[in-house]
VMD Tcl script that draws the C-alpha trace (Angstrom):
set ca {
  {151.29 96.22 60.74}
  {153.09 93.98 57.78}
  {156.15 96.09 56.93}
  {155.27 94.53 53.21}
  {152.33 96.00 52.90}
  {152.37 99.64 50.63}
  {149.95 101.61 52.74}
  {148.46 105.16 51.31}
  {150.34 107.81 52.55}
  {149.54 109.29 55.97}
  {148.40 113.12 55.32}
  {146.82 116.48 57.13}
  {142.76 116.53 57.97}
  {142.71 118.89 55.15}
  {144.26 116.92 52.63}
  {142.03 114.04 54.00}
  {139.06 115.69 53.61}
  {139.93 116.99 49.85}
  {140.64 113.31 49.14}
  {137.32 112.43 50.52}
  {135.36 114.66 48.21}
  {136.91 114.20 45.38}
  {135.93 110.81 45.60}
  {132.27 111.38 46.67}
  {131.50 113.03 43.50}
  {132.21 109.76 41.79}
  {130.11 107.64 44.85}
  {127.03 110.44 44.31}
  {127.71 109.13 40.16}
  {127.45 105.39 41.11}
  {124.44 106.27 43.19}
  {122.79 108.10 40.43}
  {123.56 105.25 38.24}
  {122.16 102.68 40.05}
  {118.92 104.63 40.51}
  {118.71 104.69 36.81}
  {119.17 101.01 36.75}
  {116.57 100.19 39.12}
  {114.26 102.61 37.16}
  {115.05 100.41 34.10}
  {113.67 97.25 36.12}
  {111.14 99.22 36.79}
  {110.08 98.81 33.23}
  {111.48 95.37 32.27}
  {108.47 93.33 31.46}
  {106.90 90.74 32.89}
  {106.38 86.60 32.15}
  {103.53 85.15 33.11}
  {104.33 81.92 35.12}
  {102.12 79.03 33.80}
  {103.15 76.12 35.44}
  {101.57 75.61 38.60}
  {104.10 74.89 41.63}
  {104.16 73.42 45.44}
  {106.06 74.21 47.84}
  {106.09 72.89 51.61}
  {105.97 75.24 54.41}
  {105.51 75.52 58.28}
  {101.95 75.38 57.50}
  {101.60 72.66 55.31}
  {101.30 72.74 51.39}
  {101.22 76.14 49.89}
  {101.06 76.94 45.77}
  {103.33 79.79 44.70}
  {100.95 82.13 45.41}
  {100.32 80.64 48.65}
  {104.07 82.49 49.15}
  {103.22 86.01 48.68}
  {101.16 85.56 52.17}
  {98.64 87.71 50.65}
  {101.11 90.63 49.80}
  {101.53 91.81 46.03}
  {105.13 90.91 45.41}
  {107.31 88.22 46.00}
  {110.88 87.71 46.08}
  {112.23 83.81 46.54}
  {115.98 83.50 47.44}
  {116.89 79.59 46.32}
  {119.42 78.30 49.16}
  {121.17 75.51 49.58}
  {120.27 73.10 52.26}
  {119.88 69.53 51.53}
  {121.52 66.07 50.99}
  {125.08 66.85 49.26}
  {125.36 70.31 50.06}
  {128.80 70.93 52.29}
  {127.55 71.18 55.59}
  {124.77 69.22 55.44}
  {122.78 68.29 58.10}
  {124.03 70.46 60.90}
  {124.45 74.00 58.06}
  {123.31 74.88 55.03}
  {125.73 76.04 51.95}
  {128.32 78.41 53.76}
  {127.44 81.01 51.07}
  {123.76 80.95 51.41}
  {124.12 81.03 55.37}
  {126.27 84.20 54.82}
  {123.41 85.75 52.81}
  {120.87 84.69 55.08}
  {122.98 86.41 57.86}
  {122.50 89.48 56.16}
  {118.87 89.59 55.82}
  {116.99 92.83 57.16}
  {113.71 92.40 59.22}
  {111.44 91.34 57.23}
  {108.55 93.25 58.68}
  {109.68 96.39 56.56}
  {109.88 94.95 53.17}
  {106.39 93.36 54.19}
  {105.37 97.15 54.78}
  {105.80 97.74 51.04}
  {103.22 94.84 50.26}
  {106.14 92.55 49.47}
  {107.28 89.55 50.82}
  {110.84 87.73 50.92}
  {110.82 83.76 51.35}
  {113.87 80.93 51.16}
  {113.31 78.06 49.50}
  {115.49 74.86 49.45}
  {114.93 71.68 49.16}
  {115.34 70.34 52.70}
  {112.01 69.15 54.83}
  {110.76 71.06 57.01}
  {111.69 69.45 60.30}
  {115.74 70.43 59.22}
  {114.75 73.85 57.94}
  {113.08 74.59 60.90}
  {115.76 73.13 63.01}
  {118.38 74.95 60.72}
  {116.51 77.97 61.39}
  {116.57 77.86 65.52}
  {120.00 77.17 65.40}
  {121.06 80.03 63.40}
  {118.33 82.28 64.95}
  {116.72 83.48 61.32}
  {113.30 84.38 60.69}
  {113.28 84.34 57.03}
  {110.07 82.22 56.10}
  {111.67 78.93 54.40}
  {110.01 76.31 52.21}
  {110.60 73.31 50.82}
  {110.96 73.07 47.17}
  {108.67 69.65 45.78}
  {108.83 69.69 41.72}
  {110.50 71.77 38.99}
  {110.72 75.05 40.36}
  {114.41 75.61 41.35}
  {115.11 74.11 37.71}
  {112.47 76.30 35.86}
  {113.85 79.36 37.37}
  {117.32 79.23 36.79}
  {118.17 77.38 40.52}
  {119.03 73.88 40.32}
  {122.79 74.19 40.73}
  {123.01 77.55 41.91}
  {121.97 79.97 44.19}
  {119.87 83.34 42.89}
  {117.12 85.15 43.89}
  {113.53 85.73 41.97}
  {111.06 88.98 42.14}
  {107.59 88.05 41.47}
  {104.12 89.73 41.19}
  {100.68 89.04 40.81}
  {97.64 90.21 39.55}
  {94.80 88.71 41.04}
  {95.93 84.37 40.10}
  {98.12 85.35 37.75}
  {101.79 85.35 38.56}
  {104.42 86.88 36.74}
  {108.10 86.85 37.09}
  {109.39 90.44 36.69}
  {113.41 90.07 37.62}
  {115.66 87.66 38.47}
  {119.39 87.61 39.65}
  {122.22 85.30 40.91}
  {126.75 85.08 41.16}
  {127.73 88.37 42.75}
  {124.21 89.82 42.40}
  {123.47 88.21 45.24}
  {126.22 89.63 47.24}
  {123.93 93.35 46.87}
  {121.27 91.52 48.74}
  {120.21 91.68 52.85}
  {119.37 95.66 52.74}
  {115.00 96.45 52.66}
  {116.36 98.94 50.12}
  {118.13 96.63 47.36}
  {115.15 93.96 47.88}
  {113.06 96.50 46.65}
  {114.98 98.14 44.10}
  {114.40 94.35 42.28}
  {110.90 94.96 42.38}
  {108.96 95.70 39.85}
  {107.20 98.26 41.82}
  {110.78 99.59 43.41}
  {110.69 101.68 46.81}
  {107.51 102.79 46.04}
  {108.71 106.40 46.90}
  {107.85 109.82 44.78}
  {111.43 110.44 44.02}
  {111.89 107.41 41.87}
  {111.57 107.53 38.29}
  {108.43 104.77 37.98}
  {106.39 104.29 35.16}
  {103.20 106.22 35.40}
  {100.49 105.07 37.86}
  {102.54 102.92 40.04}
  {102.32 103.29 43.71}
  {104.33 106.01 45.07}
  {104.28 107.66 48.81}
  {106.57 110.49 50.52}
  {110.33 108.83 51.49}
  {111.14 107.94 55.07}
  {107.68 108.83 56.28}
  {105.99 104.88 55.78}
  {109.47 103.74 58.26}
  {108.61 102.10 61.48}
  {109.72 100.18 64.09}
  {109.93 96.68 63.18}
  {107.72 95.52 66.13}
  {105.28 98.31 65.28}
  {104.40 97.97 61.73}
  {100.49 96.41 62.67}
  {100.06 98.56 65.90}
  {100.68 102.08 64.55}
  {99.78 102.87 60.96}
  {102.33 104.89 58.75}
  {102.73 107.67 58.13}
  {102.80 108.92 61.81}
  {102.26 112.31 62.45}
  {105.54 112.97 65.02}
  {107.49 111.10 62.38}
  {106.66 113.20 59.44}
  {107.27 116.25 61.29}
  {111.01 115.08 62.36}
  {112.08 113.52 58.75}
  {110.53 116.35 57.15}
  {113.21 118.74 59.14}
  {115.73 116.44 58.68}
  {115.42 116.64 55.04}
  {114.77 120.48 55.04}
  {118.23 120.30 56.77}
  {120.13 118.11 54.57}
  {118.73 119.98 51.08}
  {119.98 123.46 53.24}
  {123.78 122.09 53.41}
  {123.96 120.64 50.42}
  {123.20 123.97 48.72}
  {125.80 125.67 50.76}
  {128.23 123.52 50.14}
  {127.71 123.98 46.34}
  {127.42 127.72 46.55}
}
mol new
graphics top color blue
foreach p $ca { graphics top sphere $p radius 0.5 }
foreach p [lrange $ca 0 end-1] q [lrange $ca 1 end] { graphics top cylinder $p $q radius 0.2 }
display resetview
């Protein structure tokens, strides 16, 4: 270890432990807070989107709403990967790779009806290339007209939560800078939503879609074969929980 370097002092389990708690109280605050925050989101409103916009994917042409992939949200992460960008043709942006490195399965934000893309504007034949390389499955398009610069994108990276309502599209949030650096965890997608987690304990305006917590998880692979909630799986989170509630009132009492 650097003999410069003014390390914390070296103290008993006890004293560790006291040192530990004293500073959970103020994590379980920030924790609290952001929950708040997200419930504010929750509540922003919306703007319709009234341009109509293309976008190029595996599949060929696809509008904006061709994104959502038939889900009711949408959240498009703008990346850089084209002519100019450092790295280019062999990487995309180092900073947009680093995000996409931290992206969760995708198959359990899908399982809240909501759908993550990247767009850039690269063709297809490097983004897919781009894509084996670095092994992600994030679906990718190709941005063709005004889209990155309607939506706050053209120079730098940020990420957009959408919804829609039959053809109409609206965009409901909208974040970039360190923002982004939140972003890779199923859970902080969704707390950008407009619908959130989509779980009873969140404070959601009234009539929005809300189910038990934990019970909808599944396997990523297992999503489409076995609907959720499953019956095994309730039973054991529903313990669990029991369990955690149980020593948390002990260890206020």
């Amino acid at each position: 270890m650097d003999n410069n370097m003014k390390t914390p002092p070296v103290v008993s389990a006890q004293q560790w432990e006291d040192a530990r708690q004293r500073l959970l109280v103020k994590e379980k605050e920030l924790t609290h807070a952001r929950d708040a925050l997200a419930a504010e989101r929750r509540r922003m409103p919306w703007l319709a989107v009234q341009k109509s916009y293309e976008f190029e994917g595996p599949k060929g042409r696809a509008s904006l709403l061709g994104l959502f992939e038939g889900r009711r949200q949408l959240i498009v992460y703008r990346a850089f990967f084209e002519p100019g960008v450092y790295g280019w043709p062999e990487h995309a942006c180092r900073g947009c790779s680093f995000v996409a490195d931290q992206v969760g399965h995708v198959a359990h934000l899908n399982a809240r009806d909501t759908t993550l893309v990247f767009a850039s504007r690269a063709p297809q034949k490097d983004i897919t290339r781009l894509k084996a390389r670095m092994d992600w499955k994030i679906p990718w398009y190709t941005i063709t007209d005004s889209f990155d610069t309607d939506f706050g994108v053209d120079e730098w990276h940020g990420t957009n939560a959408f919804i829609h309502d039959g053809d109409e599209v609206f965009r409901t949030y909208f974040l970039n800078n360190r923002g982004d650096e939140q972003m890779g965890s199923t859970w902080n997608y969704l707390d950008i939503t407009a619908l959130g987690r989509q779980e009873k304990w969140e404070d959601s305006p009234e009539g929005y879609p809300q189910t038990d917590p934990y019970k909808w998880w599944n396997w990523h692979d297992n999503y489409a074969a076995e609907a959720s909630p499953n019956a095994k799986w309730v039973e054991v989170t529903t313990a669990g929980e029991a369990a955690f509630r149980k020593r948390e009132a002990e260890t206020k009492a």
